[in-house]
C-alpha positions in Angstrom: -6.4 11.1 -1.4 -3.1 9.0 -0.8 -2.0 5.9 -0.1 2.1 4.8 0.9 1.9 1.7 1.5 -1.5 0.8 0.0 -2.7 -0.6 -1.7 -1.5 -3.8 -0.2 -2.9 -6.7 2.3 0.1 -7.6 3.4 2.3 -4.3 4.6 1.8 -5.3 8.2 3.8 -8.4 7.5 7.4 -8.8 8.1 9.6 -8.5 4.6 11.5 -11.6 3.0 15.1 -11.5 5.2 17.2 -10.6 2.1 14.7 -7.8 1.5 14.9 -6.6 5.3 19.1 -6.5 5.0 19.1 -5.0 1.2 19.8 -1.2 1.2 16.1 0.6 0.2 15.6 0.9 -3.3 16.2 3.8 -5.5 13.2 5.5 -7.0 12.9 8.4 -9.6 9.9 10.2 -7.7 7.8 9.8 -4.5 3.8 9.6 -6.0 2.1 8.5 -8.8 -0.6 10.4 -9.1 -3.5 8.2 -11.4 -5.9 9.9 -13.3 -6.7 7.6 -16.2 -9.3 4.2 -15.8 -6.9 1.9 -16.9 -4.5 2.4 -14.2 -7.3 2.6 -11.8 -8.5 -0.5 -12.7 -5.1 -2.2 -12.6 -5.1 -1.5 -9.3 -8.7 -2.7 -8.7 -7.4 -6.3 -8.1 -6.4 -7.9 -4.6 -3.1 -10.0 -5.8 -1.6 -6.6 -7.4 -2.7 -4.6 -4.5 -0.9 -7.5 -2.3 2.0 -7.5 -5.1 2.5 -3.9 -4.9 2.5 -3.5 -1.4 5.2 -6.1 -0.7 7.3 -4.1 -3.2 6.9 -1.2 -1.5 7.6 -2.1 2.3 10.1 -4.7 1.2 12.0 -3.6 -1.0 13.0 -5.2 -4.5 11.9 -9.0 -4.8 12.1 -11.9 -7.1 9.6 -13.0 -8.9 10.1 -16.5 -6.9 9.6 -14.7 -3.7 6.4 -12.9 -4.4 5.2 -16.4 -5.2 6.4 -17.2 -1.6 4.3 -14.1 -0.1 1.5 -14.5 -1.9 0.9 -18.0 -2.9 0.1 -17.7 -6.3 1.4 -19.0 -9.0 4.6 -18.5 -10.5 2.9 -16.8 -14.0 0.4 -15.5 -12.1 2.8 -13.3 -10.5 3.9 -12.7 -13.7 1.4 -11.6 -15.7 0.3 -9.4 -12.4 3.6 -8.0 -12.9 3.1 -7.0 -16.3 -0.2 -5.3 -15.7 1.4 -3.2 -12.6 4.6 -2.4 -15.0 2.6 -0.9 -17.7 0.6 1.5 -16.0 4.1 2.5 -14.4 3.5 1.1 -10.8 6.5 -1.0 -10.8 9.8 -1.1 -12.6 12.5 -4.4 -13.7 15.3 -4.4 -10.6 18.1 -5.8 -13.3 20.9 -4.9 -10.7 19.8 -7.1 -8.2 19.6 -10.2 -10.4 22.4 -12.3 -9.6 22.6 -15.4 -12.8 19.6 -13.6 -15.1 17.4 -17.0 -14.5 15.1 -14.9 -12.9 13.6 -11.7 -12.8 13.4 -9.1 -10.1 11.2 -6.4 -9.7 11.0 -2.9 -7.7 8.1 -0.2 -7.0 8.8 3.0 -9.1 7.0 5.0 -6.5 6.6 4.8 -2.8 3.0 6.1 -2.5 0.1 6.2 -4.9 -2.5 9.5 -5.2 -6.0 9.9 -6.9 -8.5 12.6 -6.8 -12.5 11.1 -7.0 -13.5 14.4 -7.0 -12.4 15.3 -10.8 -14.2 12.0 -12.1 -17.7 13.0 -11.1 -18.5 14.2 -14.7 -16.7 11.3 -16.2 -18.7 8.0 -15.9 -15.9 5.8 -17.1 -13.2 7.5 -14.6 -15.6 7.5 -11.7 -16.7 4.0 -12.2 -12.4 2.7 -12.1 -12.5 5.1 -9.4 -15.2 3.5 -7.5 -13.8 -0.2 -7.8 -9.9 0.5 -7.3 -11.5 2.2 -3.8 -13.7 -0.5 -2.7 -11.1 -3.3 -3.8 -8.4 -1.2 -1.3 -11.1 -0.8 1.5 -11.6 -4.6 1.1 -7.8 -4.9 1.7 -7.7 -3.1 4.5 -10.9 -5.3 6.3 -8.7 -8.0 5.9 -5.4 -6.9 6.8 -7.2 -6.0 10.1 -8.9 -8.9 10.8 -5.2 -10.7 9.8 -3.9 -8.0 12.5 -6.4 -9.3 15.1 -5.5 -13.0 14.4 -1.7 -12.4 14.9 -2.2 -10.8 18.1 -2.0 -14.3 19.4 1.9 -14.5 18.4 2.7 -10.9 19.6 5.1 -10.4 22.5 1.8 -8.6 25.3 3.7 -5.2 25.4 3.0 -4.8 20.9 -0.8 -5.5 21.5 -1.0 -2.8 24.4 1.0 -0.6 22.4 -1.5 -1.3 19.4 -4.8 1.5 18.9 -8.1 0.3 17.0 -10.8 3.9 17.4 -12.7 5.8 15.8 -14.6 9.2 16.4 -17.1 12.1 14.8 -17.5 15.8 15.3 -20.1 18.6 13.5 -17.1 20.0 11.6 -17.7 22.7 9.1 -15.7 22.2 5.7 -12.6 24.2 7.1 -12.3 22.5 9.7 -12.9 18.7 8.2 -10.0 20.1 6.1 -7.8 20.9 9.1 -8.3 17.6 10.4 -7.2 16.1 7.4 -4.4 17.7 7.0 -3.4 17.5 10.9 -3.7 13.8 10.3 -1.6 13.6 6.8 1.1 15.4 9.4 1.3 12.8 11.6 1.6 10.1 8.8 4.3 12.2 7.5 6.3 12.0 10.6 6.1 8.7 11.4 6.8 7.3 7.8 10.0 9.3 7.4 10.8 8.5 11.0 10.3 4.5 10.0 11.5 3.9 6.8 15.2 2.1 7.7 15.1 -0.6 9.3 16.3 -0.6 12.8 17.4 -2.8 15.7 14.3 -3.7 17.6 11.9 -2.2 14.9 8.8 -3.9 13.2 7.0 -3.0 10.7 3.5 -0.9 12.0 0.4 -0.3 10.5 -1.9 2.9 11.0 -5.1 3.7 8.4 -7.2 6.7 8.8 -10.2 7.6 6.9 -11.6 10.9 7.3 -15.0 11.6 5.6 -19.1 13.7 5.8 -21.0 11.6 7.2 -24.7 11.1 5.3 -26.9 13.0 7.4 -29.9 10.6 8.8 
């Protein structure tokens, strides 16, 4: 399983306006994959799920300006920050601080992977596993719901142009893997397609989910 721009509640939002014009930061490798419960449970937190996702759709940011986003307190941030840096999910930005009075910060990756199915024999593992997962479907729920209420301040043609569905099929394994993959091809696409920003260009959400269905 993967996850670009998640975990994060807030990658549907439009980046701070210095972020937006900054040129996209540089990072050593594309995925992090996590296999250990600490780092799972570093991510099992809403604020560094919000934290990191603002890092990685916007770009670099200032301690002072995730404080903005988020509303949380300034060493809140902080010692979020701290948590995120040392399992390796986010990095110091020392090149973009201007007079060192405060501290910037960057994501070292652009998208996050795990793999539940190699913590089924390991309690501990499965259990991080299990509440990093819920606390990123939680995130999504509300980033929908924040979706829905902005709708009210979108220009009529972006909320025609916007897609909420779902569907199911009798697959066999193959062919639940197919679809998988078919959709991991589209979200390939239209990230690498997307990730400059451009003139008349916003910032667009999709989430998928593809998944066996408990038999009733």
């Amino acid at each position: 399983m993967d996850s670009p721009e998640n975990p994060t509640t807030d990658a549907a939002a439009s980046p701070p306006a210095d972020a937006a014009a900054a040129p996209p930061p540089v990072r050593e490798t594309r995925t992090i994959d996590v296999q250990d419960a600490g780092s799972m449970r570093a991510l099992a937190h809403p604020l560094r799920l919000r934290i990191l996702g603002l890092l990685r759709v916007g770009g670099p940011h200032s301690v002072g300006m995730l404080v903005e986003a988020t509303g949380a307190a300034s060493g809140s941030i902080s010692y979020h920050l701290g948590t995120l840096a040392k399992h390796g999910f986010v990095v110091p930005a020392p090149e973009r601080e201007r007079d060192g009075r405060e501290r910037w910060w960057k994501s070292a990756h652009e998208m996050t992977t795990w793999h539940p199915e190699q913590y089924s024999g390991d309690p501990e593992r499965r259990e991080a596993s299990e509440a990093m997962r819920r606390t990123v479907l939680e995130s999504y729920h509300r980033e929908l719901l924040d979706a829905l209420d902005a709708e009210l301040s979108l220009e009529p043609e972006w909320v025609e142009a916007s897609d909420s569905s779902d569907g199911a099929a009798r697959l066999t394994l193959d062919e639940m893997r197919e679809l998988a993959a078919d959709l991991s091809a589209v979200h390939d696409k239209w990230w690498a397609v997307g990730r400059e920003p451009r003139e008349g260009a916003r910032t667009v959400r999709w989430m998928t989910h593809v998944f066996p269905r408990g038999e009733s």
